[in-house]
C-alpha positions as CSV (number, residue, x, y, z in Angstrom):
1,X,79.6,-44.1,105.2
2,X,80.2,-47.1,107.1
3,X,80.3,-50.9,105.8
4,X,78.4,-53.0,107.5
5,X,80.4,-56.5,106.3
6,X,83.1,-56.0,109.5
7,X,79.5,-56.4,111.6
8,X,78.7,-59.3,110.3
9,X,79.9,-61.5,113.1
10,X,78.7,-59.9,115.7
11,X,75.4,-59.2,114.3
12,X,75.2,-62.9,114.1
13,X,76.0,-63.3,117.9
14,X,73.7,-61.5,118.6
15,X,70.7,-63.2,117.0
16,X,71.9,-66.6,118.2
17,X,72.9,-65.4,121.5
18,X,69.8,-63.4,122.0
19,X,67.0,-65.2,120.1
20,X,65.2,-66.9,123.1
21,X,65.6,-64.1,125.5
22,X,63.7,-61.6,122.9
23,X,61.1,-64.4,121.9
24,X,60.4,-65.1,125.7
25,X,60.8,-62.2,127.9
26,X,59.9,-59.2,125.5
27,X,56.3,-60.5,125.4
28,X,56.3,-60.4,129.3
29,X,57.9,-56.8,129.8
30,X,56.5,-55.0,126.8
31,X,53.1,-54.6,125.1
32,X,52.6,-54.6,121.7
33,X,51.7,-51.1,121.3
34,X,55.8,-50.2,122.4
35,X,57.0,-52.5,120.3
36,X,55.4,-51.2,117.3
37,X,56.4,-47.4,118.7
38,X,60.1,-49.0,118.9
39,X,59.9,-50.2,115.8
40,X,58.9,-47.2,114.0
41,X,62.2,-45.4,115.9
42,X,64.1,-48.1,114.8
43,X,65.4,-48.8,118.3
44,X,67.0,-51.6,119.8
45,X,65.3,-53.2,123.0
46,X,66.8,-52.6,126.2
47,X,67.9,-56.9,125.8
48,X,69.6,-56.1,122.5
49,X,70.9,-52.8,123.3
50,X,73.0,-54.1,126.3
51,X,74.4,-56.9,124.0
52,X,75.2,-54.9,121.6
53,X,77.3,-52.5,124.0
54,X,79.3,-55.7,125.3
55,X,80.2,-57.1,121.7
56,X,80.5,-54.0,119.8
57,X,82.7,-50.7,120.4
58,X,81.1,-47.7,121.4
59,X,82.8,-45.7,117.6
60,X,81.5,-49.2,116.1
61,X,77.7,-48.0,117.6
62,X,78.2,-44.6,116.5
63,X,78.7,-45.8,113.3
64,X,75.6,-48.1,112.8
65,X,73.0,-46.0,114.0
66,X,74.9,-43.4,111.3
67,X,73.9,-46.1,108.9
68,X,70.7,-46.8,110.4
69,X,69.4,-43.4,110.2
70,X,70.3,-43.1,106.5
71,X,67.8,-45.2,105.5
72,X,65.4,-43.6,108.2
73,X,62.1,-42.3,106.3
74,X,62.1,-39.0,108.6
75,X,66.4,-38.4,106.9
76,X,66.6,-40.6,103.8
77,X,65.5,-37.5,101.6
78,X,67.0,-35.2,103.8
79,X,70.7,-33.2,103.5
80,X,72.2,-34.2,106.5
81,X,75.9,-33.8,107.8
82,X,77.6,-35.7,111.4
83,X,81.2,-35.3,113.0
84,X,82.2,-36.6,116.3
85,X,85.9,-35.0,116.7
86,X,88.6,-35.8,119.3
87,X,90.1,-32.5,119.8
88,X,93.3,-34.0,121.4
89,X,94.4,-36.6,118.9
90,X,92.8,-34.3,116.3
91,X,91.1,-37.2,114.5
92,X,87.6,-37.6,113.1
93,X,86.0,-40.7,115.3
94,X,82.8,-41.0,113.1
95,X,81.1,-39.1,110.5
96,X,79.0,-38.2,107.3
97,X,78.8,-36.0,105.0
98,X,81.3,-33.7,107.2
99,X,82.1,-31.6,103.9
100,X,78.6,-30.8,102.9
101,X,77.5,-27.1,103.1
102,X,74.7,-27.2,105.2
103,X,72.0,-24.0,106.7
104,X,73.1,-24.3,110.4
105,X,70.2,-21.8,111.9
106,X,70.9,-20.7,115.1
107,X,74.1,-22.7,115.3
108,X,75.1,-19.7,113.4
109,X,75.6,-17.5,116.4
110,X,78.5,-19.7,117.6
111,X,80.8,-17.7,115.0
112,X,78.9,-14.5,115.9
113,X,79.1,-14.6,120.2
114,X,82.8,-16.1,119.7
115,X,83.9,-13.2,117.5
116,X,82.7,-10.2,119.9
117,X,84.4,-12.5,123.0
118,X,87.8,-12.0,120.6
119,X,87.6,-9.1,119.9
120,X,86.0,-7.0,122.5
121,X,86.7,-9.2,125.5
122,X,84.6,-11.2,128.2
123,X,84.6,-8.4,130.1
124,X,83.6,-5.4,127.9
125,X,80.4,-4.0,129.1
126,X,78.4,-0.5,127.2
127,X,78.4,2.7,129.1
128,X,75.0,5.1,129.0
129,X,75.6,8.2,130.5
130,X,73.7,11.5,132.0
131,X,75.8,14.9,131.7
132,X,75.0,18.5,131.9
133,X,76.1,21.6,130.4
134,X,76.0,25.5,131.8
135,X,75.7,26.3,134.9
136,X,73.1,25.9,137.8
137,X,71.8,28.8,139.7
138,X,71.3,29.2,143.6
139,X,67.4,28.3,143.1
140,X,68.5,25.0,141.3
141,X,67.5,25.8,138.0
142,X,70.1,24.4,135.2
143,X,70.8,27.0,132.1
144,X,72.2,24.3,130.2
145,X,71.3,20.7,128.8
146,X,71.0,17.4,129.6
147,X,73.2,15.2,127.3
148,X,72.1,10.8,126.9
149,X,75.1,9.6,125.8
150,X,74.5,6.2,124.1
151,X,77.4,3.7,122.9
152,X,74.8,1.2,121.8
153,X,73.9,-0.9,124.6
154,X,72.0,-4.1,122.9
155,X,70.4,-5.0,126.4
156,X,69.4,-1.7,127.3
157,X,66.2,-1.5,129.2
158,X,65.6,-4.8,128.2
159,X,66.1,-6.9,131.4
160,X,68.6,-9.5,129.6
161,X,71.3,-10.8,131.1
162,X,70.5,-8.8,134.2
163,X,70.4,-5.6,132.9
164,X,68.5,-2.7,133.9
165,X,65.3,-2.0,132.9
166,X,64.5,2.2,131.9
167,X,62.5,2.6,134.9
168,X,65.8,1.6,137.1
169,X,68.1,3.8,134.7
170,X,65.6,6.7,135.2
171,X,65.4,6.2,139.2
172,X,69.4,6.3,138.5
173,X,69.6,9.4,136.9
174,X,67.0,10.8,138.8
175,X,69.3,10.5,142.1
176,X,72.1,11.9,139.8
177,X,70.1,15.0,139.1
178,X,69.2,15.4,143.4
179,X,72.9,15.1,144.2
180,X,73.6,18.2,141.7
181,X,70.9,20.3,143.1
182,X,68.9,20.4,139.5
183,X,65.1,21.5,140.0
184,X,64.3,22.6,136.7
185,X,65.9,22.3,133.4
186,X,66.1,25.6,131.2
187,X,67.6,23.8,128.2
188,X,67.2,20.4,126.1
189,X,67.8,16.7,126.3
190,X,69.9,15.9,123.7
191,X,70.6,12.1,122.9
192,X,74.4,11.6,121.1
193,X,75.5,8.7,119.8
194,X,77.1,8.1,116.4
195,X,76.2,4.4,117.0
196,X,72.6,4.4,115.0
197,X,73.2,7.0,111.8
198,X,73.6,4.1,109.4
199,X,70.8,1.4,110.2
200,X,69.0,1.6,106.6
201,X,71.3,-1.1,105.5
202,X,70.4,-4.0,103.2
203,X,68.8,-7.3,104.3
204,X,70.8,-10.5,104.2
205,X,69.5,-12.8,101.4
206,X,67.0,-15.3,102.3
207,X,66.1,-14.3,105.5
208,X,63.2,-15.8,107.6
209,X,60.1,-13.9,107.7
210,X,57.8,-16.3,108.4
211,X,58.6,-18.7,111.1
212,X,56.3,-20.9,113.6
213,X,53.2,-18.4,112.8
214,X,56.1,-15.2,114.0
215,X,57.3,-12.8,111.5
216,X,61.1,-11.3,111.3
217,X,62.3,-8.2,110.0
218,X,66.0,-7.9,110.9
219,X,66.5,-3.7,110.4
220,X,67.6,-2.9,106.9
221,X,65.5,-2.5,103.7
222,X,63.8,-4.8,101.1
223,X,65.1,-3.1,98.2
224,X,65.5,-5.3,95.4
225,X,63.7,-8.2,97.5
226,X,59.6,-8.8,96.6
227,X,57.8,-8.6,100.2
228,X,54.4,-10.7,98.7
229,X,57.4,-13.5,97.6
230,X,59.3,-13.6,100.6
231,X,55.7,-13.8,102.7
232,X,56.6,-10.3,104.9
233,X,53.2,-8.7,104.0
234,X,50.5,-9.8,105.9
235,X,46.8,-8.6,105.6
236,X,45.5,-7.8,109.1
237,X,41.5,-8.7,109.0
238,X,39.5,-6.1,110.9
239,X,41.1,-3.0,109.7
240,X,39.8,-0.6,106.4
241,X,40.1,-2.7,102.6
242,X,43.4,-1.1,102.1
243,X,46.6,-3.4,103.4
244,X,47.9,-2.5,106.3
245,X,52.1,-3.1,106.1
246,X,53.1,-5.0,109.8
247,X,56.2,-6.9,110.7
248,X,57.7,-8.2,114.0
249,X,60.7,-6.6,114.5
250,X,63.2,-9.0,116.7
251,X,63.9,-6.2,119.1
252,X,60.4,-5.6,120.0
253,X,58.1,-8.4,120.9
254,X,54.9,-6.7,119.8
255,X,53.6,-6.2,116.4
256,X,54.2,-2.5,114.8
257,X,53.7,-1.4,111.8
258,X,56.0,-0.6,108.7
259,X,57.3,2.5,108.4
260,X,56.9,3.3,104.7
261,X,56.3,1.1,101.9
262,X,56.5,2.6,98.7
263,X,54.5,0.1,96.5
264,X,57.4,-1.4,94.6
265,X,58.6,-3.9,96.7
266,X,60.4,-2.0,98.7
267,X,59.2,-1.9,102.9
268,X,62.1,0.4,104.9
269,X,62.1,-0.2,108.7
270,X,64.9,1.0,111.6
271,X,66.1,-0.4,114.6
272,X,63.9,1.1,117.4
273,X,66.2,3.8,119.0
274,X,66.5,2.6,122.5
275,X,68.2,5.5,123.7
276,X,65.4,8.0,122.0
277,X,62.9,5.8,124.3
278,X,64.8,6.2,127.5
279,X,65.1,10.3,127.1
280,X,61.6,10.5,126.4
281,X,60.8,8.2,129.1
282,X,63.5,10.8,131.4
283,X,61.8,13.5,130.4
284,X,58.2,12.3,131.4
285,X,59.8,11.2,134.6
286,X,61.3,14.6,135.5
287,X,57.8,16.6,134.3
288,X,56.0,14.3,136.8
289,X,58.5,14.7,139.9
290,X,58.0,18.7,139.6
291,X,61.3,19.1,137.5
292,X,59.9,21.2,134.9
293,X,62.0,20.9,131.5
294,X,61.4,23.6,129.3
295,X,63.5,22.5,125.6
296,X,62.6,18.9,123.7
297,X,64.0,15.4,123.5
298,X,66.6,15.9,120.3
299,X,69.3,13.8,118.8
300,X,72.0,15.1,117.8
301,X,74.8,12.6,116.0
302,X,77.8,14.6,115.6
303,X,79.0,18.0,117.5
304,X,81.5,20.0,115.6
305,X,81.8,22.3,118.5
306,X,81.0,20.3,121.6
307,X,79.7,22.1,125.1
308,X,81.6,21.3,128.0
309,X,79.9,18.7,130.4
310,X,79.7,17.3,133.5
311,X,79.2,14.1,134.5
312,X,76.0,13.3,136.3
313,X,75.0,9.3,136.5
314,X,76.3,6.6,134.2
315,X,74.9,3.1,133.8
316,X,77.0,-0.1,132.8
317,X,75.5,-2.9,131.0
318,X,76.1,-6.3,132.1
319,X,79.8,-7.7,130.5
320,X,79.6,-9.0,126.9
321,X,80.1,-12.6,128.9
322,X,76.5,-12.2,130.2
323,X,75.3,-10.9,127.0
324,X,76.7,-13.9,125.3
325,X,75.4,-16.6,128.1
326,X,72.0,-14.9,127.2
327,X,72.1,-15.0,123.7
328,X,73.5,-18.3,123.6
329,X,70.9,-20.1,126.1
330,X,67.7,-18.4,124.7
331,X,69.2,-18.3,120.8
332,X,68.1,-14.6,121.4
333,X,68.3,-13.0,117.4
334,X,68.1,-9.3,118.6
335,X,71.1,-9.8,120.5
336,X,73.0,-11.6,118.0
337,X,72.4,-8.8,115.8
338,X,73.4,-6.4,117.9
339,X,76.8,-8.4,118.8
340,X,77.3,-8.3,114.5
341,X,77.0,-4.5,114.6
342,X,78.7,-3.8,117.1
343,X,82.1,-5.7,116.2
344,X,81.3,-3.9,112.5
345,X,81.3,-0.5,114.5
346,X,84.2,-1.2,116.7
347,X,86.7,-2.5,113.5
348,X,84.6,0.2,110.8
349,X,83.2,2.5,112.2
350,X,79.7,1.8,111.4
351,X,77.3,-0.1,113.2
352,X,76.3,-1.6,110.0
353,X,75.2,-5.8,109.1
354,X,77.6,-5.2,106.1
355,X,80.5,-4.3,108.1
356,X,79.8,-6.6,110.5
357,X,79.9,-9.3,107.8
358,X,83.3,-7.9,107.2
359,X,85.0,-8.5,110.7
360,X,83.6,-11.8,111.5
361,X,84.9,-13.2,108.3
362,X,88.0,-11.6,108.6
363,X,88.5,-12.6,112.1
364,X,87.6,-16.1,111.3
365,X,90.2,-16.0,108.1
366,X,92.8,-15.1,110.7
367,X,92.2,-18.0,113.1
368,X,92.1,-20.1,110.4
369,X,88.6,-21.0,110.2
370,X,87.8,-24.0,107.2
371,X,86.5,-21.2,104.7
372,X,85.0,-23.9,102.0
373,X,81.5,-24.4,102.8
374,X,80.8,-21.4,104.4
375,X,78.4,-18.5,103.7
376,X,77.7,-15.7,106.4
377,X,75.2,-13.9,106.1
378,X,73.8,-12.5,109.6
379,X,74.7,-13.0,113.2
380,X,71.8,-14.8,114.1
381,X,71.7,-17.7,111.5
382,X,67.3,-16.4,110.3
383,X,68.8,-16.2,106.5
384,X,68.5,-19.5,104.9
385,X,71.3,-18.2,102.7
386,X,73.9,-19.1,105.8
387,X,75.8,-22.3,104.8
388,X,78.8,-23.7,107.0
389,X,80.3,-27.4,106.6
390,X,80.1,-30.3,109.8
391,X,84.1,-30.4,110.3
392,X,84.3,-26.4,109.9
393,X,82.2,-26.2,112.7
394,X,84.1,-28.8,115.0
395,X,87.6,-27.8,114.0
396,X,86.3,-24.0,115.2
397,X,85.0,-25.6,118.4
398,X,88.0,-27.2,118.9
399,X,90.5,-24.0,118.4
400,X,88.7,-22.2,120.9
401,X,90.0,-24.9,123.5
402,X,92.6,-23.0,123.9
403,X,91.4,-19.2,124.6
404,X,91.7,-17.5,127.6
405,X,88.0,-16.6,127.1
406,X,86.8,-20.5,126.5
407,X,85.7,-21.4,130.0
408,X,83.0,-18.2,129.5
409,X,82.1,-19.3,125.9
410,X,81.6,-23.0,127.0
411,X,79.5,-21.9,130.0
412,X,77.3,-19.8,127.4
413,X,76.4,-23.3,125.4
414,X,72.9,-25.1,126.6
415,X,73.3,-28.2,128.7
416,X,71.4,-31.6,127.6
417,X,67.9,-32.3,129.4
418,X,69.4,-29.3,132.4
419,X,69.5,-25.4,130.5
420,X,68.5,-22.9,127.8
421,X,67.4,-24.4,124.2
422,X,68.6,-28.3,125.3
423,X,66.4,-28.3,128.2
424,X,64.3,-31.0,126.7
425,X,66.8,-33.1,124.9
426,X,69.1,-35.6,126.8
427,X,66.5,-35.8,129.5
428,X,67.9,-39.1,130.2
429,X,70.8,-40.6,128.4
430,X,73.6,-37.3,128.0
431,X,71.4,-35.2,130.8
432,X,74.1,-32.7,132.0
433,X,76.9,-34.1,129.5
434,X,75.8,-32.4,126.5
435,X,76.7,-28.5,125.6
436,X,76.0,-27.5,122.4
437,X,74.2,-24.3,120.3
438,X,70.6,-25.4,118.7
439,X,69.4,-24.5,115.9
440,X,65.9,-24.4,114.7
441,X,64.1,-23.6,111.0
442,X,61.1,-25.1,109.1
443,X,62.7,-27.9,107.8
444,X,66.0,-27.6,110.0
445,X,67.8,-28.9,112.8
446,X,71.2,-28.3,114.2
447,X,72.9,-29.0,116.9
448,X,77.0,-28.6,117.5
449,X,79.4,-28.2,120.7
450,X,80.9,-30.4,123.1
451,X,79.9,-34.1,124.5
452,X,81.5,-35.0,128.1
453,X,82.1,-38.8,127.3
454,X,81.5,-41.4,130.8
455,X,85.0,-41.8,130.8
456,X,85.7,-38.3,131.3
457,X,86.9,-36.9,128.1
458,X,85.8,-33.9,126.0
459,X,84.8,-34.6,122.1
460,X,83.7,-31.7,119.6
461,X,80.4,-32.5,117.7
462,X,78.1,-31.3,114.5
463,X,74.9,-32.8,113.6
464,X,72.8,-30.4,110.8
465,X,70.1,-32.1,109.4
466,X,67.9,-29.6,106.5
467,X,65.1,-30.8,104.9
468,X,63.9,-33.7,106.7
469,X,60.3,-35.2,106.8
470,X,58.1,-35.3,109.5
471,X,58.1,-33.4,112.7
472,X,60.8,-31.5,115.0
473,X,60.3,-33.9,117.5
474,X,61.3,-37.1,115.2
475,X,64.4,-35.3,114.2
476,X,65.7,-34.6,117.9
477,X,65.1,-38.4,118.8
478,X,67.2,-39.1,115.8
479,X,69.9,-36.9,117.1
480,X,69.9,-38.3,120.6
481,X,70.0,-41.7,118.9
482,X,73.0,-41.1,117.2
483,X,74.7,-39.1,120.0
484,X,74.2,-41.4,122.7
485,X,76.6,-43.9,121.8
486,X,79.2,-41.3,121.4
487,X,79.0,-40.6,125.2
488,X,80.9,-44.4,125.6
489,X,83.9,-43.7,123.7
């Protein structure tokens, strides 16, 4: 906390300097209704604003509206934590509470994306693939199967990031099947992948199911969680007296219901099997064209004795760089997820949350991440049982300076009043100089990444604010308040 004594002298040039300029020209230029909006914002006038940046130093600002805003009534009750960091001199410029444990929400995904650019690389990108087994006839007809190989594509068919969507990958596959002569199918179409056999996992403490009016259910089960407590059941009006068991699931944007709940608390639900959807959707496709198919869509996870294959079509995802830029500029949860599994899968073998858990710690323990404060708990930051600490987050920001992959992580991040999440912050003062990951629950607000000062330099910032009264919209104009100054130094 800062000590306002040091001001003391400059606060009193300003009043004597200033005095008659606000007494006669602020009843000119302003009406009384901005004045008493100003007021309630607690911000300077333009007049005393500009004398304020001639007398005092821009750290000096920083500082005072840190002071300011702890008497604020929107943060004075709040838990709130600020760093500004200079990543060169590797010295905290201004801060509070920087060693407080706070829920960062979505800001949570920083440690997520950065861990699957580590260890998978920018440029890693999912394969789905068409094959064939046996042999095809003169008349065309295959005596053999179709094989969908999966390898767990988290955009597939979903249009994010650029990728395809299942009508495109059919078309694709379609053309594969014309090339190799295949006009009926006497056999099967048998999705493999190992990728999905162990989704039933537990749920992450604390996780957000109710959320601006949406509901969550990140795959796993509620065992030993009570849905009524943790608001996941919801009574649908309209339907028969008996409940009826419904959840959003973050990788479908419509409403489905619950697979099985069996009345003690416990609801089980399962990641919709993407690759399932585009075999069946294959199949209908090839039925229509005149390709008659005479087996069944069936999975099959392992194959102790596996057929030998050809290779028909294969579709690439967009790299993991475009899957983080997407996750990062819409905060997109079913992607984050899909990032934690996938690390888990590629370090475990199981494309599990728990394992996931696993390698992002353990890749953060190796680059030295600040351990004391935090709490992991999902890749997407919905569990309110996440907690990281302000200076963790900026001394993290700051390591990854140096990586080969930064330029593609940095580009990833919002941009003040211009992109993604931060489009309607900064719109004036920081537009286009602030990139940073949001974060958003009832009751939070985060923000941390990088400010572009006017004098060119790059510092590392965290601002977490849980708890606070009032509106979203008060909290934000807090933040830019105590932001802006930072964009002198």
């Amino acid at each position: 906390m800062v000590n306002y004594r040091k001001y003391i002298s400059s606060a009193a040039v300003l009043a004597s300097g200033f005095f008659l300029a606000q007494s006669t020209v602020s009843t000119v230029l302003y009406s009384q209704a901005y004045d008493n909006q100003r007021s309630t914002l607690n911000l300077p006038s333009p007049i005393t604003a500009v004398a304020e940046k001639t007398i005092l130093s821009a750290k000096e600002l920083v500082d005072i509206n840190v002071n300011t805003m702890i008497a604020d009534p929107v943060l004075k009750n709040a838990s709130w934590g600020f760093v500004v960091y200079d990543p060169k001199t590797k010295k905290v410029i201004s801060s509070y509470n920087e060693n407080t444990p706070l829920v960062p929400a979505s800001t949570t995904k920083l440690l997520t994306t950065e861990t699957a650019l580590n260890l998978l690389g920018e440029n890693y990108r999912w394969m789905t693939q068409l094959e064939y087994s046996g042999t095809i006839d003169e008349s065309g007809v295959l005596n053999g199967n179709l094989y969908l190989i999966g390898s767990g594509d988290p955009s597939l068919g979903t249009n994010k990031a650029g990728a395809w969507s299942y009508r495109d990958i059919v078309s694709d596959f379609m053309s594969g099947l014309s090339r190799e002569g295949i006009k009926k199918v006497n056999g099967d179409i048998i999705i493999q992948t190992a990728l999905f056999k162990g989704n039933i996992t537990m749920l992450p403490e604390n996780v957000v199911w109710l959320e601006n009016n949406n509901y969550y259910l990140p795959v796993g089960t509620t065992r030993e969680i009570n849905p009524a407590n943790e608001k996941l059941i919801v009574k649908k009006s309209g339907f028969a007296s008996d409940k009826k068991y419904f959840y959003v699931s973050p990788y479908v944007n419509q409403m489905v219901y619950a697979e099985k709940y069996d009345g003690d608390g416990v609801l089980t639900t399962k990641l919709p099997d993407a690759p399932a959807y585009l075999a069946n959707t294959f199949r209908t496709t090839l039925v229509k064209s005149g390709i008659g198919v005479t087996g069944k869509v069936t999975p099959k996870m392992t194959d102790a004795a596996p057929e030998s294959r050809k290779l028909v079509a294969a579709y690439k995802s967009p790299t993991l760089g475009d899957i983080v830029f997407y996750t990062n500029q819409h905060s997109d949860n079913s992607l984050a997820e899909a990032l934690l599994k996938t690390v888990g899968y590629q370090k475990m073998g199981d494309q599990t949350s728990e394992s996931g858990r696993i390698v992002v710690t353990n890749h953060l323990k190796n680059e030295s991440f600040d351990m004391i404060g935090l709490n992991y708990m999902d890749g997407s930051g919905l569990s309110r049982g996440n907690n990281v600490t302000p200076i963790s987050q900026v001394k993290f920001l700051t390591s990854l300076m140096d990586e080969k992959y930064y330029k593609t992580y940095f580009t990833s991040l919002p941009v003040g009043g211009q992109s993604g999440t931060l489009k309607r912050m900064f719109i004036g003062t920081g537009n286009g100089q602030v990139f940073a990951k949001t974060g958003t629950l009832n009751k939070v607000k985060t923000l941390a990444g990088y400010l572009k000062t006017n004098s060119g330099k790059t510092l590392v910032f965290s601002l977490m604010v849980n708890n606070y009264s009032g509106s979203v919209d008060m909290v934000k104009k807090r933040m830019e308040k105590i932001l802006e100054p930072a964009l002198d130094l």
